[in-house]
PQR file of N, CA, C, O and H, with PARSE charges and radii, in Angstrom:
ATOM      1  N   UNK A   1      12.277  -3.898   3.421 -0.4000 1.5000
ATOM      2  CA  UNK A   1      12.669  -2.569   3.774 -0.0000 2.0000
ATOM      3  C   UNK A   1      13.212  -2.599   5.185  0.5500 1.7000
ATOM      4  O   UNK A   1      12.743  -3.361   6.030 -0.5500 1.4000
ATOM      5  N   UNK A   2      14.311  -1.674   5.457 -0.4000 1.5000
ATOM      6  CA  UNK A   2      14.792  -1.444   6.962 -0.0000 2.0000
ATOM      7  C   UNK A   2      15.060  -0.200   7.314  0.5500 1.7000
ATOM      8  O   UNK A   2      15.521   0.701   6.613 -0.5500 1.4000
ATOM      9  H   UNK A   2      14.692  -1.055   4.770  0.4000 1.0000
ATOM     10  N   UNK A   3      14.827  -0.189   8.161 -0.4000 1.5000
ATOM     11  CA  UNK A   3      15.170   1.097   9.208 -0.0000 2.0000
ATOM     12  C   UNK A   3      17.412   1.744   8.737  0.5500 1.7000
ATOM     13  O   UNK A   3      18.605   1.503   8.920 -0.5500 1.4000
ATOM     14  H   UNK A   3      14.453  -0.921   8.730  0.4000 1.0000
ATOM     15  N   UNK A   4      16.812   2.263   8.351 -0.4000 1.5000
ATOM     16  CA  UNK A   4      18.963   2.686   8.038 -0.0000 2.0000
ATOM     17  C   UNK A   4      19.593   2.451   8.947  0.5500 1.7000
ATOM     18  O   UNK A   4      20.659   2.223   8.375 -0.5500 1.4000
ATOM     19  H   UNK A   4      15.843   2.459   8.202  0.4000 1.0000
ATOM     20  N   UNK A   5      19.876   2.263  10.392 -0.4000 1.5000
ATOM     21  CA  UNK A   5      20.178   1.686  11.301 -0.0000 2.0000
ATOM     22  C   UNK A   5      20.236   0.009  11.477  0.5500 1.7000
ATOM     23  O   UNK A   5      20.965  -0.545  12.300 -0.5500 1.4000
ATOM     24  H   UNK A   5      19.011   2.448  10.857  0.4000 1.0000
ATOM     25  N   UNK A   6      19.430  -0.617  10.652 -0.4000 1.5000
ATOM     26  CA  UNK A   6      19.344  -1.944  10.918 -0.0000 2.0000
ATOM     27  C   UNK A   6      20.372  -2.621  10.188  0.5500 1.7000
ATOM     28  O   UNK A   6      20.802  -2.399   9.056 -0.5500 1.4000
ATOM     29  H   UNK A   6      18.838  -0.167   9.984  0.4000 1.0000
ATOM     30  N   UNK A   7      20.819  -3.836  11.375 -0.4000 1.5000
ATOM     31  CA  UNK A   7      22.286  -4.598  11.008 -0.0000 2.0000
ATOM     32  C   UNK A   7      22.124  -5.642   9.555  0.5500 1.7000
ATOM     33  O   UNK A   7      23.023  -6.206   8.931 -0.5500 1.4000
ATOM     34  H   UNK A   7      20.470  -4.016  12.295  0.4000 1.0000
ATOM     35  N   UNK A   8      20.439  -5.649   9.272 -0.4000 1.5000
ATOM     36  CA  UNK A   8      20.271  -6.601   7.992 -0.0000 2.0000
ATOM     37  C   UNK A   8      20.090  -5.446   6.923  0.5500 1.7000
ATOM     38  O   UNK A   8      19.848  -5.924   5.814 -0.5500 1.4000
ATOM     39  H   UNK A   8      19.709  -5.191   9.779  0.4000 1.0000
ATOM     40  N   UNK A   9      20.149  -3.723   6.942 -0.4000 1.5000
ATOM     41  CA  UNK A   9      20.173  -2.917   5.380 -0.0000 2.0000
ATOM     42  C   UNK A   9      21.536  -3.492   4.880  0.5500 1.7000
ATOM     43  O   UNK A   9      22.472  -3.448   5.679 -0.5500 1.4000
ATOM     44  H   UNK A   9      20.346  -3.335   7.842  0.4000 1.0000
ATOM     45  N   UNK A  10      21.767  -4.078   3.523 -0.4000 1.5000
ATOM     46  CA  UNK A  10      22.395  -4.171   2.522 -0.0000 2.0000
ATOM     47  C   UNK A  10      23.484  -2.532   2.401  0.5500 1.7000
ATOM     48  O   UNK A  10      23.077  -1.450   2.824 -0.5500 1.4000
ATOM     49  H   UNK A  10      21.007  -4.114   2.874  0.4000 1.0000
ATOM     50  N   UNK A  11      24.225  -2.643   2.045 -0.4000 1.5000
ATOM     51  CA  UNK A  11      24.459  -0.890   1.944 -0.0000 2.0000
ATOM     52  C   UNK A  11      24.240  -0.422   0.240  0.5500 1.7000
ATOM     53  O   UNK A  11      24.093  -1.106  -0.772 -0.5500 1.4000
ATOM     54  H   UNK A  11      24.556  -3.522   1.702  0.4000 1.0000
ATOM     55  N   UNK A  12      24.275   0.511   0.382 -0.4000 1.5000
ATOM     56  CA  UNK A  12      23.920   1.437  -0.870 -0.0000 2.0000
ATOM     57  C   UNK A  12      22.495   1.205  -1.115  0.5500 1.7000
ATOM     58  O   UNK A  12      22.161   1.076  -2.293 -0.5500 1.4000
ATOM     59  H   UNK A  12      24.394   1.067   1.205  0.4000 1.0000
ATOM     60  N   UNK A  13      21.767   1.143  -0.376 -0.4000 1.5000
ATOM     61  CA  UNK A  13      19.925   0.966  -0.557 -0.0000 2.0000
ATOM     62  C   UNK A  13      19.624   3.297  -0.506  0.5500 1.7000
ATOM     63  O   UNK A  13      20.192   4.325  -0.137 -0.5500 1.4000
ATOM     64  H   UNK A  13      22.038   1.248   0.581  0.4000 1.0000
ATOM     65  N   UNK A  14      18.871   3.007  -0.904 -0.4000 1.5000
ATOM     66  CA  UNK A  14      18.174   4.450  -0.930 -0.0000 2.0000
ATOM     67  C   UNK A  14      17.498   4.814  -0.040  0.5500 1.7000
ATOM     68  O   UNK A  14      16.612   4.002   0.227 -0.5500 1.4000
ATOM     69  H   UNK A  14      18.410   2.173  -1.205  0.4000 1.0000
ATOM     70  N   UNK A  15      17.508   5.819   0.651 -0.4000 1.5000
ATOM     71  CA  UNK A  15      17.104   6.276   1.800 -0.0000 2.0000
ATOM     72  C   UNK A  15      15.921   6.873   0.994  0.5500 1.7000
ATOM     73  O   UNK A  15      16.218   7.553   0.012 -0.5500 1.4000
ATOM     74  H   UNK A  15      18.227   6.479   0.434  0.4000 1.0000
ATOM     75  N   UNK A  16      14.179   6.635   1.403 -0.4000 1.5000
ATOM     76  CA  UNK A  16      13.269   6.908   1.508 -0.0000 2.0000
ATOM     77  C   UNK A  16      12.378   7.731   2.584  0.5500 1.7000
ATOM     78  O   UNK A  16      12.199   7.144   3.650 -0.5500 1.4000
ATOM     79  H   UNK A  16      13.938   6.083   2.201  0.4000 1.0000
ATOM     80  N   UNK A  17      11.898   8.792   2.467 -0.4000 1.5000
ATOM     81  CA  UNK A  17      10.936   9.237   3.299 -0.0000 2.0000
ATOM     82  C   UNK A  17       9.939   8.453   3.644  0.5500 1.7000
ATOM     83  O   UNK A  17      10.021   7.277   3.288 -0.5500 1.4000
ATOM     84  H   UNK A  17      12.043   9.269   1.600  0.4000 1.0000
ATOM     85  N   UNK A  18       8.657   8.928   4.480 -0.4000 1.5000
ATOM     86  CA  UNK A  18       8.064   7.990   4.755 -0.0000 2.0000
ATOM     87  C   UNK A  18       6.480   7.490   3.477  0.5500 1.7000
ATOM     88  O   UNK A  18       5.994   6.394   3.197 -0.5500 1.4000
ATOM     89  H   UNK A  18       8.591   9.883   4.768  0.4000 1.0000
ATOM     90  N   UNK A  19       6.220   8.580   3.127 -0.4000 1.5000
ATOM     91  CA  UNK A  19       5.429   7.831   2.688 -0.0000 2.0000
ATOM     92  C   UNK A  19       5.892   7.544   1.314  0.5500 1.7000
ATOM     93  O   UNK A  19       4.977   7.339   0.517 -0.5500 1.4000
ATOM     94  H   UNK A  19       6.615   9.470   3.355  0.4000 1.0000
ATOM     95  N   UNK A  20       7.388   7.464   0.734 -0.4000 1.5000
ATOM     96  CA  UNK A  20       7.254   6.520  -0.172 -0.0000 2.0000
ATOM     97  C   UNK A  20       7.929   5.117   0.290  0.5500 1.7000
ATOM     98  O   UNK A  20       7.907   4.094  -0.395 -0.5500 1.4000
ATOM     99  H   UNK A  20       8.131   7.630   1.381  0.4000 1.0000
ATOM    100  N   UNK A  21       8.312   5.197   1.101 -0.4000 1.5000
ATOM    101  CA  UNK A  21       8.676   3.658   1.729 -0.0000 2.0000
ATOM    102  C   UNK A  21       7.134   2.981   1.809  0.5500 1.7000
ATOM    103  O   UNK A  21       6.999   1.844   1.358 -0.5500 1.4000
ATOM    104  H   UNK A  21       8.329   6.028   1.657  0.4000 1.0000
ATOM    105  N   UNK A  22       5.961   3.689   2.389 -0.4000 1.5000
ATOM    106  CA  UNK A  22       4.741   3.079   2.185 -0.0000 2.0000
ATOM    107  C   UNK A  22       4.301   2.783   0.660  0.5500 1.7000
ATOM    108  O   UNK A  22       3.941   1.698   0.203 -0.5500 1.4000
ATOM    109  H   UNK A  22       6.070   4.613   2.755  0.4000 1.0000
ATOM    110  N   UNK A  23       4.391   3.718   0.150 -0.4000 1.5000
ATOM    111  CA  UNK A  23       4.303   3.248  -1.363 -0.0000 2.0000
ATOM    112  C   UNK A  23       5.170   2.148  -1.956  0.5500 1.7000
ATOM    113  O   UNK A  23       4.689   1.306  -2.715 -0.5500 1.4000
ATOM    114  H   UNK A  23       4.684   4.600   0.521  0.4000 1.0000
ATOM    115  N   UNK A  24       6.459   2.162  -1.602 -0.4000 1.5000
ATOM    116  CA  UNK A  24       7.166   0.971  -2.119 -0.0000 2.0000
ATOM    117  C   UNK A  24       6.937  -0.373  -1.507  0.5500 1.7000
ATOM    118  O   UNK A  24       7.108  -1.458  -2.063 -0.5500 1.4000
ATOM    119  H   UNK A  24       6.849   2.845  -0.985  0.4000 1.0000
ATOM    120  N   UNK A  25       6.403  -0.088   0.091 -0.4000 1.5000
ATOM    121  CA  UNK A  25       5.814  -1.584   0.809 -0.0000 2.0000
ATOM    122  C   UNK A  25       4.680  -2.081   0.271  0.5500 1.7000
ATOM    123  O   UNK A  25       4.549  -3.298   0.410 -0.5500 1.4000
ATOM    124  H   UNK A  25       6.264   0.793   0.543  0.4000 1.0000
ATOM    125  N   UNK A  26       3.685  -1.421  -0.391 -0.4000 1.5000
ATOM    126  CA  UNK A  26       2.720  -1.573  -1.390 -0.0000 2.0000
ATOM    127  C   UNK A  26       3.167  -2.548  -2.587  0.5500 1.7000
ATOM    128  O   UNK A  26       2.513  -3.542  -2.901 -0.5500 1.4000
ATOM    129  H   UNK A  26       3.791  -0.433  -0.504  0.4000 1.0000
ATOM    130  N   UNK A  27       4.300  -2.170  -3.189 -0.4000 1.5000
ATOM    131  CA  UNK A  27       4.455  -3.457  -4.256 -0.0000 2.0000
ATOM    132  C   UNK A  27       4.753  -4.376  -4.227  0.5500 1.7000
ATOM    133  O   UNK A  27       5.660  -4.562  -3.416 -0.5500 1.4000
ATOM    134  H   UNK A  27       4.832  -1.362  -2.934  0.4000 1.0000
ATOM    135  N   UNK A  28       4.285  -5.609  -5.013 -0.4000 1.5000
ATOM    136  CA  UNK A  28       4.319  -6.783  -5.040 -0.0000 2.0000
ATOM    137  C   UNK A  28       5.661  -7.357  -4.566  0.5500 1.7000
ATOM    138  O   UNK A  28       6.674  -7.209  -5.250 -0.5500 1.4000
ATOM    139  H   UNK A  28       3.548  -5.458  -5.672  0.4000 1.0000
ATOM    140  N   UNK A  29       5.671  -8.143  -3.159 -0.4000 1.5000
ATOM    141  CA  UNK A  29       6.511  -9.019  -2.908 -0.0000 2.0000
ATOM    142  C   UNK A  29       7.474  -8.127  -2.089  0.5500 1.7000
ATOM    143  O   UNK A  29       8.592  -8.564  -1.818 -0.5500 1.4000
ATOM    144  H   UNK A  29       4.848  -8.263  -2.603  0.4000 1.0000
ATOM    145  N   UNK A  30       7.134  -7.040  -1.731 -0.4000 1.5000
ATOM    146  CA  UNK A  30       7.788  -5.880  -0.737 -0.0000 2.0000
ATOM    147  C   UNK A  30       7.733  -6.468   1.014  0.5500 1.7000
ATOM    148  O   UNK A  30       6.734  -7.102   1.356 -0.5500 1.4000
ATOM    149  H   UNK A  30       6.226  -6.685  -1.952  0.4000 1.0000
ATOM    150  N   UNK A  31       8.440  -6.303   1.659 -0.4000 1.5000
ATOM    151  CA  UNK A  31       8.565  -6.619   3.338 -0.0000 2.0000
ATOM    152  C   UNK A  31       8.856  -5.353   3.742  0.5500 1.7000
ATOM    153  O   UNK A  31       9.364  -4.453   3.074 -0.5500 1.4000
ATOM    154  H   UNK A  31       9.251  -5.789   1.381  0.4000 1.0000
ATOM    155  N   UNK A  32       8.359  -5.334   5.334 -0.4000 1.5000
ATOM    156  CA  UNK A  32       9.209  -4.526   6.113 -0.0000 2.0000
ATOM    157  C   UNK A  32       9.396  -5.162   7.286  0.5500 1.7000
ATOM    158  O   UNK A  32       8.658  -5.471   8.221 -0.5500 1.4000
ATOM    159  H   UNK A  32       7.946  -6.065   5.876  0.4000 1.0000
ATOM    160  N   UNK A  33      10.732  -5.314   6.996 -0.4000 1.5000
ATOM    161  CA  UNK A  33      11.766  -6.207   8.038 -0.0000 2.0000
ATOM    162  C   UNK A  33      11.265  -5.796   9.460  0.5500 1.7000
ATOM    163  O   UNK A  33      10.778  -4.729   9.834 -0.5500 1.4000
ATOM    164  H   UNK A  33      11.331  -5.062   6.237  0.4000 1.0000
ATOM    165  N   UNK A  34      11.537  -7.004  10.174 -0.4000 1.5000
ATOM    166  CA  UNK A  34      10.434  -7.078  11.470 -0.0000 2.0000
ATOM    167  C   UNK A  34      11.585  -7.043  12.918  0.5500 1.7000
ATOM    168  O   UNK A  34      11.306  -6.992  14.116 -0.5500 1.4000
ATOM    169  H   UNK A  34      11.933  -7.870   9.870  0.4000 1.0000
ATOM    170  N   UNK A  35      12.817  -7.091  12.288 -0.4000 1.5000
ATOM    171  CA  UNK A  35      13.772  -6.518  13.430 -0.0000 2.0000
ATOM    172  C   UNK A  35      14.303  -5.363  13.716  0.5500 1.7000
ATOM    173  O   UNK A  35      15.129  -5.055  14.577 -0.5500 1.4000
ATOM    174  H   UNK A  35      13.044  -7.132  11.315  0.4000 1.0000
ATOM    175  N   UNK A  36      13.666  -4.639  12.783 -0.4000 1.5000
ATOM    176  CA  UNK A  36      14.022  -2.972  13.052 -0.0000 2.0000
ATOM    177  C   UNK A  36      12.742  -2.202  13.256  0.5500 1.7000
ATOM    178  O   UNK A  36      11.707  -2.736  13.654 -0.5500 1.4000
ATOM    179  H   UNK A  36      12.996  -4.889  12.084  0.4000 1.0000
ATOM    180  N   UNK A  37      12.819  -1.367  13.066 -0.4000 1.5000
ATOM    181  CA  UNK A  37      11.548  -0.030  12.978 -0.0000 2.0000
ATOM    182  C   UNK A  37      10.660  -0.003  12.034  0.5500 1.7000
ATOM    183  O   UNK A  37       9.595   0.609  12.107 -0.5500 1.4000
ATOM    184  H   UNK A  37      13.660  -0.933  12.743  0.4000 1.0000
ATOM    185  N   UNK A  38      11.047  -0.674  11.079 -0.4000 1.5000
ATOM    186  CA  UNK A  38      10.576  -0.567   9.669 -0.0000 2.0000
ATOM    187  C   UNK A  38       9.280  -0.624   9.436  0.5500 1.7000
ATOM    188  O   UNK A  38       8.709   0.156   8.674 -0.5500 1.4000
ATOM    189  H   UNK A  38      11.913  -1.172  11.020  0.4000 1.0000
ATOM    190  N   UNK A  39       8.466  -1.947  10.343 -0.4000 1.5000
ATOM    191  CA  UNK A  39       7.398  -2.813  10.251 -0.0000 2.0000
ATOM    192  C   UNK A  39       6.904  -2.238  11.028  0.5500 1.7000
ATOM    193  O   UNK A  39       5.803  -1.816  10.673 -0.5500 1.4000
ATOM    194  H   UNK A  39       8.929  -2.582  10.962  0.4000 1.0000
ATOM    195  N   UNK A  40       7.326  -1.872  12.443 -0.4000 1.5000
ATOM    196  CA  UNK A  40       6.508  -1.031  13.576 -0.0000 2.0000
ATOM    197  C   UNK A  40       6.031   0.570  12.883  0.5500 1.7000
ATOM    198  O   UNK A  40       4.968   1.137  13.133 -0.5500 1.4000
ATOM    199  H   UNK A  40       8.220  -2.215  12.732  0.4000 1.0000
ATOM    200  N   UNK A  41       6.946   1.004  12.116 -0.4000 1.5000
ATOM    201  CA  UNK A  41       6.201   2.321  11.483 -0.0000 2.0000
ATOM    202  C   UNK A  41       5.328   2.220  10.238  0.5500 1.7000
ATOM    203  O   UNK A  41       4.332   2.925  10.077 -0.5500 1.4000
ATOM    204  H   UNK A  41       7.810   0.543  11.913  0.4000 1.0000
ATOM    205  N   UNK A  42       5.701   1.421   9.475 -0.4000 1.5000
ATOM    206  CA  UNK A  42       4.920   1.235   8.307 -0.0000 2.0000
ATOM    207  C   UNK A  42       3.745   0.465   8.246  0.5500 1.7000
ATOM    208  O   UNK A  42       2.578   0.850   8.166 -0.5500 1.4000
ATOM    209  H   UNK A  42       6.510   0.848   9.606  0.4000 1.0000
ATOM    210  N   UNK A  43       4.123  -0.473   8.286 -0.4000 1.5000
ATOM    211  CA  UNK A  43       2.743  -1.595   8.962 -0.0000 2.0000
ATOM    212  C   UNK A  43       1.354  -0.961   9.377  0.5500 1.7000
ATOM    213  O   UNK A  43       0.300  -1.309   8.844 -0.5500 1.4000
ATOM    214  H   UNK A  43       5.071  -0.786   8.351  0.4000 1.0000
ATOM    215  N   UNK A  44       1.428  -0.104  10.266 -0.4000 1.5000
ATOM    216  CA  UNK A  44       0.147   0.455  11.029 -0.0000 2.0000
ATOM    217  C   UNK A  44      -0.084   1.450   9.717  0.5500 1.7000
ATOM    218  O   UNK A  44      -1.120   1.318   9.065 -0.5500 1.4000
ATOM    219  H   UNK A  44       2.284   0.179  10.699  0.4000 1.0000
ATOM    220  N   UNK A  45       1.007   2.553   9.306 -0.4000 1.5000
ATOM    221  CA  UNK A  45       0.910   3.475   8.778 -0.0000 2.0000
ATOM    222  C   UNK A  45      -0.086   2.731   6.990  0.5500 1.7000
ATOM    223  O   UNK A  45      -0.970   3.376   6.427 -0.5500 1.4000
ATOM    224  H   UNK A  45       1.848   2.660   9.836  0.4000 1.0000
ATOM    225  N   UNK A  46       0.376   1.451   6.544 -0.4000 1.5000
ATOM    226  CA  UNK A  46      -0.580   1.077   5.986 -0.0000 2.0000
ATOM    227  C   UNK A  46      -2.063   0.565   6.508  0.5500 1.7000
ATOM    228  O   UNK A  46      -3.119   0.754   5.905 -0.5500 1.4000
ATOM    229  H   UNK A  46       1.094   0.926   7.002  0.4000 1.0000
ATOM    230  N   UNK A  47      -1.935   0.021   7.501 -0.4000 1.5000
ATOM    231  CA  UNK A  47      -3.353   0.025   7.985 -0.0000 2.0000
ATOM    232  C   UNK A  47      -3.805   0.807   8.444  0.5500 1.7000
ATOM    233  O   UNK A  47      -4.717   0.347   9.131 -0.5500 1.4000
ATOM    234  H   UNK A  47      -1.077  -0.133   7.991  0.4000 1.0000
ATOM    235  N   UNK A  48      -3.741   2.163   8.550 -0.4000 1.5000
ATOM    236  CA  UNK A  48      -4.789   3.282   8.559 -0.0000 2.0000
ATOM    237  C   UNK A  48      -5.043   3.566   7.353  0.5500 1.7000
ATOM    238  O   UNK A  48      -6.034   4.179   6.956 -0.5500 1.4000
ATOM    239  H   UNK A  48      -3.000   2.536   7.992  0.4000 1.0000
ATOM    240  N   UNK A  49      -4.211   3.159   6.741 -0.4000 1.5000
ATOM    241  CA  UNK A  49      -4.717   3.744   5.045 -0.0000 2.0000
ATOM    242  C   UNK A  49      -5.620   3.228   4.795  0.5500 1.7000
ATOM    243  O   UNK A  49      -6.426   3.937   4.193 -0.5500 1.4000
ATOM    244  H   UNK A  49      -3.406   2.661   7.064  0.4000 1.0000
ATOM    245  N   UNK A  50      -6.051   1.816   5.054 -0.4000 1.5000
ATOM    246  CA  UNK A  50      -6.943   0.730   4.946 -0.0000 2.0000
ATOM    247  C   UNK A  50      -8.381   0.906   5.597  0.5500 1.7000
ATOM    248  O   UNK A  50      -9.358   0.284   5.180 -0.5500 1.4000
ATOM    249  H   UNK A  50      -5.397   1.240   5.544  0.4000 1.0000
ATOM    250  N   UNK A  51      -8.426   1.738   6.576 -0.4000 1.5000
ATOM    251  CA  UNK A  51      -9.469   2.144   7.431 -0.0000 2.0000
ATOM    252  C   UNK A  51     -10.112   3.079   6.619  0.5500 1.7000
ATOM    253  O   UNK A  51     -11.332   2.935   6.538 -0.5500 1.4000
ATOM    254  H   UNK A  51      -7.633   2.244   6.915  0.4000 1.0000
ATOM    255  N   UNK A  52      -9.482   4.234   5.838 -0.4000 1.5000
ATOM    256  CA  UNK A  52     -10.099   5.628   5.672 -0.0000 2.0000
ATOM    257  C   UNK A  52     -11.110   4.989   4.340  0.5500 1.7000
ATOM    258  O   UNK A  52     -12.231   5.475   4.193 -0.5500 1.4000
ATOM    259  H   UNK A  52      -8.491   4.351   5.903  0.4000 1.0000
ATOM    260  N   UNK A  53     -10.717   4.093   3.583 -0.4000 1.5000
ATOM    261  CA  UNK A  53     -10.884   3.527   2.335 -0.0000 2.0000
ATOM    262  C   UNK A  53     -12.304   2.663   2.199  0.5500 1.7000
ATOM    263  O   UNK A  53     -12.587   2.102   1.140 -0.5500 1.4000
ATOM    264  H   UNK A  53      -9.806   3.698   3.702  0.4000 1.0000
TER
END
């Protein structure tokens, strides 16, 4: 996954809100690309999920 700004999005990818980009980083074999925003917002945003649980 990337930030829509990032020089590695593919084009024509689907622009996601946030928490289904968390839901889609959830499935098997999913990334969030670590040169954009992607990983800095999602990343944590799954590990709080991980805390409440």
């Amino acid at each position: 996954m990337h930030d829509a700004m990032c020089r590695h999005a593919a084009g024509g990818g689907t622009e996601l809100g946030t928490l289904e980009a968390v839901d889609a980083l959830m499935q098997d074999g999913a990334r969030a690309c670590t040169d954009c925003d992607a990983s800095a917002v999602l990343i944590p945003a799954l590990e709080l999920g991980h805390e409440r649980g």
